[in-house]
C-alpha positions in Angstrom: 105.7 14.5 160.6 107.7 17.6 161.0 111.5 18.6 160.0 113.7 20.7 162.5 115.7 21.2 159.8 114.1 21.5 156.8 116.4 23.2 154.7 113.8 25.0 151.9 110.8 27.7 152.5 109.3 29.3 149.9 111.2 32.1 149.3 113.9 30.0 147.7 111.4 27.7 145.4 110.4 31.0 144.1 113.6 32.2 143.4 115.0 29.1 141.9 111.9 29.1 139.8 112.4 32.7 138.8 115.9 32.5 138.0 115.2 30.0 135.4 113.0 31.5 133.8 114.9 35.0 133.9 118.1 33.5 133.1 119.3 36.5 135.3 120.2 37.7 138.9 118.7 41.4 138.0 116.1 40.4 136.2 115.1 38.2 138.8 115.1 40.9 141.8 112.6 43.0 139.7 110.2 40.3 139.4 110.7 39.5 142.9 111.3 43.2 144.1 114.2 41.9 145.9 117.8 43.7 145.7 120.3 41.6 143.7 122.8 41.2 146.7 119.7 39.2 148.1 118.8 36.7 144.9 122.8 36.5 145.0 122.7 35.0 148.4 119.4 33.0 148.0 121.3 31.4 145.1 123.9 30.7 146.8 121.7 29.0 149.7 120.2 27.0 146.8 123.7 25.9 145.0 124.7 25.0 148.7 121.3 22.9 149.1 121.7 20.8 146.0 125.2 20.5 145.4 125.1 21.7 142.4 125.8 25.2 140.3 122.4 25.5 139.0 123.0 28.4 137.0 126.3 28.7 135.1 127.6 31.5 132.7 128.1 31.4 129.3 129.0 33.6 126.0 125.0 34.3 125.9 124.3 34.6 129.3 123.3 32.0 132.6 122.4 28.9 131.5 120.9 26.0 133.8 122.2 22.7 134.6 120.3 19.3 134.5 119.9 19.1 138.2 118.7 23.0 137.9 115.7 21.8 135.2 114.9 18.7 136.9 114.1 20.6 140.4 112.2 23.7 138.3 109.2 21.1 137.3 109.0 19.8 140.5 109.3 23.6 142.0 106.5 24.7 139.8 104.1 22.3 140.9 105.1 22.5 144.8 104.3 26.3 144.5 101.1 26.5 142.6 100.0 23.8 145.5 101.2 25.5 148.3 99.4 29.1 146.6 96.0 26.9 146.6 96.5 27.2 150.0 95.4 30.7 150.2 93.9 31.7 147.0 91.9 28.8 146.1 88.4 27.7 147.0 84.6 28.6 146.5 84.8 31.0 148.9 87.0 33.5 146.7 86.4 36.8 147.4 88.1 39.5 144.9 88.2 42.4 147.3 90.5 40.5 149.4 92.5 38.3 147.6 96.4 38.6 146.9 96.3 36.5 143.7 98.9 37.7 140.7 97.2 37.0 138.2 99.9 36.0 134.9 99.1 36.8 131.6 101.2 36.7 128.4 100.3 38.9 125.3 101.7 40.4 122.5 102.7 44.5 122.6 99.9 45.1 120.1 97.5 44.0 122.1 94.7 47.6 122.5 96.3 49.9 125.1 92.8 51.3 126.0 91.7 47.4 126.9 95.2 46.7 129.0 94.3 50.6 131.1 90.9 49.1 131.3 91.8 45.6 133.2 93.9 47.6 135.4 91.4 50.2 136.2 89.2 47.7 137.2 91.4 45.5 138.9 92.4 48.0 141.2 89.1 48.9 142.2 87.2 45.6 142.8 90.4 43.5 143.5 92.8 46.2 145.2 95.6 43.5 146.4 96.1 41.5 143.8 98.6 41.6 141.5 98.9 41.7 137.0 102.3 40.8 135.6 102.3 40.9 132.3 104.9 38.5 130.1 105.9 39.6 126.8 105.6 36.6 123.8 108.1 36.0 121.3 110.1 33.8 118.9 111.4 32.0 121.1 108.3 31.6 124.5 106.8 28.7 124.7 103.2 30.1 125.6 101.7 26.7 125.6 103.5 25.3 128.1 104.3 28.4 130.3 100.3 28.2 130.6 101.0 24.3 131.3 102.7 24.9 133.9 101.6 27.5 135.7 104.2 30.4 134.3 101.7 32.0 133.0 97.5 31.8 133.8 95.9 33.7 130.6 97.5 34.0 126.8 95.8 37.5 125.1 96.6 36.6 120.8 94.8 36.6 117.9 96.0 34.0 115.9 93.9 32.2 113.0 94.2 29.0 114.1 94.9 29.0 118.1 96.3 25.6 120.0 92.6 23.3 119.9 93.9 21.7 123.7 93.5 25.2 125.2 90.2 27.1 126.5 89.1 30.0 124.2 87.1 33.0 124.7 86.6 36.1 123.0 87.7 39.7 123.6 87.4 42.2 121.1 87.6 42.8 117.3 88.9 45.9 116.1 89.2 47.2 112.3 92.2 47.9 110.2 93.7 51.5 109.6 96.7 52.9 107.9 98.4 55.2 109.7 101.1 57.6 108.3 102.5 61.3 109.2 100.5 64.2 108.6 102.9 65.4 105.8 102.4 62.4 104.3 101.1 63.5 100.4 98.9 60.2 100.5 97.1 61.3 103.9 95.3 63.8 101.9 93.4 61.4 99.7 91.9 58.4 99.6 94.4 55.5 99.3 93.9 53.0 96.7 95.1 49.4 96.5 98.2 50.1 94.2 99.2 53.4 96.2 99.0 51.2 99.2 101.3 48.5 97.6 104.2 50.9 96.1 104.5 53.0 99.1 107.5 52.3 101.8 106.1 50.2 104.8 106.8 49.7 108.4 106.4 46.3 109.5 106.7 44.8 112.7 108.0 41.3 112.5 106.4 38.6 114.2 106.7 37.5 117.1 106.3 33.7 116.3 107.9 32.2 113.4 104.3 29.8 113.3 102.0 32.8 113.0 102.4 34.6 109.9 100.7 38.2 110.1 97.3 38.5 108.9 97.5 41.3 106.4 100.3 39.6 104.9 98.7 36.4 104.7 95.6 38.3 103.4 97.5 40.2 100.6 99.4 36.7 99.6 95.8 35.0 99.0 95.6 38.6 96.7 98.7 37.5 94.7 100.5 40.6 95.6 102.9 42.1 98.4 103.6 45.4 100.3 106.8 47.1 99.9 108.6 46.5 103.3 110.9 49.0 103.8 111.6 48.7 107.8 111.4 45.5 109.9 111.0 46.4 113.7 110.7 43.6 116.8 108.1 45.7 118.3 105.3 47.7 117.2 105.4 50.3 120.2 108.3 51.6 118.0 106.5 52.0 114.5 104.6 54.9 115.5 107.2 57.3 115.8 109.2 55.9 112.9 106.2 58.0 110.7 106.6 61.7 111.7 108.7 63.2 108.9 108.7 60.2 105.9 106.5 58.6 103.6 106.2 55.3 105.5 103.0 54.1 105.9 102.0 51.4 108.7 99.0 49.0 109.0 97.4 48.1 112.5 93.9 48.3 114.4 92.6 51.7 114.6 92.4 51.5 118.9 96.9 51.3 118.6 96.5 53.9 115.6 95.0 56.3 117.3 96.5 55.7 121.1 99.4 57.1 119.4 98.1 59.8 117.3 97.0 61.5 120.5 100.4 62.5 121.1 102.1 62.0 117.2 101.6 64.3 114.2 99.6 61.3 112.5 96.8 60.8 110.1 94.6 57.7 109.9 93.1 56.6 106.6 91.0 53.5 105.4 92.9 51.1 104.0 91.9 50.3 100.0 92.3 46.4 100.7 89.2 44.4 102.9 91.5 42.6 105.0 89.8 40.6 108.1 88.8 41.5 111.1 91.2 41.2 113.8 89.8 40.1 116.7 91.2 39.0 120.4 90.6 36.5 122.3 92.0 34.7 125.7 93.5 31.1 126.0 93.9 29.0 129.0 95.0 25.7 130.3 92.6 22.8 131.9 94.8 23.5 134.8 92.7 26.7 135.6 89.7 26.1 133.7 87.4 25.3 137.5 89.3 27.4 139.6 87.0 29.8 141.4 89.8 33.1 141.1 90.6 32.3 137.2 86.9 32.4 136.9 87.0 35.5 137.7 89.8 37.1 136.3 88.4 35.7 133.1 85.2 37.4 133.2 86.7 40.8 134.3 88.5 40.4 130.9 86.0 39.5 129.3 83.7 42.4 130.4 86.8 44.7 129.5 87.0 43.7 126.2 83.5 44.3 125.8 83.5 47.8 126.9 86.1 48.6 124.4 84.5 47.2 121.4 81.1 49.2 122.5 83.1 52.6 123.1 84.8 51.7 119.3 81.9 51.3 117.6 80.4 54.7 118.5 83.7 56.3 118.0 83.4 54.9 114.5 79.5 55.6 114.1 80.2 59.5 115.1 83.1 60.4 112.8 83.7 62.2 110.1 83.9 60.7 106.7 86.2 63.7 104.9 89.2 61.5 103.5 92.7 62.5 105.1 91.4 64.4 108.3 93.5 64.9 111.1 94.3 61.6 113.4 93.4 64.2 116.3 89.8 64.2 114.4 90.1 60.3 114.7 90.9 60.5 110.8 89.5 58.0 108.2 87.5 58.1 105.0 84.4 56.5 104.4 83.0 53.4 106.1 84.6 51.1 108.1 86.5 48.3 106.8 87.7 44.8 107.7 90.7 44.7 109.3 93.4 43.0 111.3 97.4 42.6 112.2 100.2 43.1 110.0 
C-alpha cells in the first residue's frame, strides 16, 4: 500500500537523527555536508511534521524534547533498515560499496595505524566513507554501538564491556618523551627522577577508566608529580619544547610528533604494562557481511603496525638520551601503556 502523501523521506530521518546527536544546526551541516540555511529548513519541515519544537534552546545549548527522543529511537532503527537495503548481503563487494563505516576512538589512538586504515580504505573500498567519533566523559560508547551511532569502538581499557565483541589491534610500549633541552634527556631516567619531575597528563576521557600508568604506579605505592592536566593528548606534545615537563605515552604518538618537535624519547625507569588496542562491537553487526570486513581491514592494519614497530625497535640505537629524530631511547624495550 502506497502514500501520495507521505510526508517523510530520508533526508529528514537523517537530519532529525543528526541533530540530536549534534545538539547543533552547524554541527549538523558538517556531518551532513549540507549548508546550515538547509538543516534550518529541514528542521523546520520536521517541527512542522510533528507538532512539536524538537529542539529548544537553552543556557548550554539545544536541548531535545520528549517527542524529539521518542522519534530518535524509532529513526535509528528505520535508517539502519532502510541502509540494509543497499549495503547489506553476501554479495558485498568492497570496491563498490558506499558504506560509512562509524567508529569511535580515543585521540591517542597510533596516528601511523589511523593513516593506515585510510590508506587502505581508499584503495580497495574507494566510495565508502570513515567518520570518526571522538569518546569522552560524557559518550555513551556502549549504546551508540547499540544503536547503530557508531559500528566499531578502537580503546584499550583493562577490563572492556564482557556483552561486546572483542578483537585485537596492536600493543605498543611505553616511552617518556620530553624536550631536547631537557637536562634528564641526557641520561638514563631512574624511578625517583621520573617521580619528582613536572608531568603532563592528559585527563581521561571516562571517569570509569582510570589511566594505566597511574593505576600501575598506585599498585607501586607512589605518584607522579602532575603539574598540567590537558583534555587532549594531541596538545601535550608541544607543551614540552622549552620546560622540564616530561610526558608518558606509547612510543608510535611519541615519535609521530617528534618528527616535527625538538623532542627526545627515553625508556621509562618503571615496567609499566603493555598497552595494547583492540576493537569492540555490538551483536547488532557481529554477521553482517560489510562489518566483516571492515573488521578485518583493521585488524590487518593493526598488524602491520606492530610488525613495522618491532623492527623499528630491533634496529635502534641503545646510546641513552639520543635525539627523538634518531628514534631516541636507552636500552631494551620496556612494558608500557597509557597514562
Amino acid at each position: 500500500m502506497t502514500r501520495a502523501r507521505d510526508p517523510f523521506n530520508t533526508y529528514l530521518l537523517r537530519v532529525h537523527c543528526t541533530l540530536l546527536s549534534e545538539r547543533s544546526v552547524s554541527r549538523t551541516a558538517i556531518k551532513l555536508n549540507q549548508s546550515q540555511p538547509a538543516i534550518s529548513v529541514a528542521l523546520k519541515r520536521l517541527r512542522e511534521i510533528f507538532h512539536d519544537p524538537l529542539l529548544v534552546r537553552e543556557k548550554g545549548g539545544m536541548v531535545p524534547t520528549e517527542r524529539a527522543l521518542e522519534i530518535y529511537a524509532a529513526a535509528r532503527v528505520a535508517l539502519e533498515e532502510i541502509d540494509k537495503l543497499f549495503i547489506e548481503g553476501d554479495k558485498f563487494s568492497p570496491a563498490t560499496t558506499q558504506q560509512t563505516f562509524k567508529v569511535g576512538c580515543p585521540d591517542y589512538v597510533v596516528v601511523s595505524f589511523l593513516s593506515g586504515v585510510v590508506e587502505t580504505l581508499r584503495k580497495t573500498a574507494p566510495l565508502a566513507r570513515l567518520s570518526l567519533h571522538a569518546l569522552g566523559p560524557e559518550y555513551d560508547y556502549e549504546q551508540a554501538l547499540a544503536d547503530g551511532r557508531l559500528d566499531i569502538v578502537i580503546g584499550n581499557w583493562p577490563s572492556p564491556p564482557g556483552q561486546l565483541h572483542l578483537s585485537p589491534l596492536l600493543d605498543d610500549e611505553l616511552v617518556c618523551v620530553m624536550a631536547d633541552t631537557n637536562p634528564l634527556a641526557r641520561k638514563e631516567l631512574t624511578v625517583d627522577q621520573y617521580l619528582a619531575a613536572p608531568h603532563v597528563v592528559p585527563m581521561p576521557y571516562s571517569p570509569s577508566h582510570r589511566g594505566v600508568v597511574d593505576t600501575h604506579l598506585a599498585s607501586m605505592r607512589v605518584a607522579r608529580n602532575v603539574r598540567v592536566m590537558l583534555p587532549f593528548f594531541s596538545i601535550a606534545p608541544h607543551l614540552l619544547p622549552g620546560t622540564d615537563f616530561l610526558f608518558t605515552t606509547t612510543r608510535h604518538f611519541a615519535e609521530h610528533y617528534a618528527k616535527f618537535l625538538p623532542l627526545v624519547i627515553v625508556r621509562t625507569p618503571v615496567d609499566f604494562p603493555r598497552m595494547r588496542f583492540y576493537q569492540l562491537w555490538h551483536d547488532r553487526t557481529h554477521h553482517s557481511p560489510g562489518h566483516r570486513w571492515f573488521r578485518g581491514l583493521l585488524t590487518t592494519t593493526g598488524e602491520g603496525c606492530g610488525k613495522s614497530n618491532r623492527a623499528r625497535i630491533a634496529s635502534r640505537p641503545s646510546r641513552p638520551g639520543q635525539h627523538a629524530s634518531n628514534y631516541g631511547g636507552a636500552g631494551t624495550p620496556v612494558a608500557g601503556g597509557l597514562p
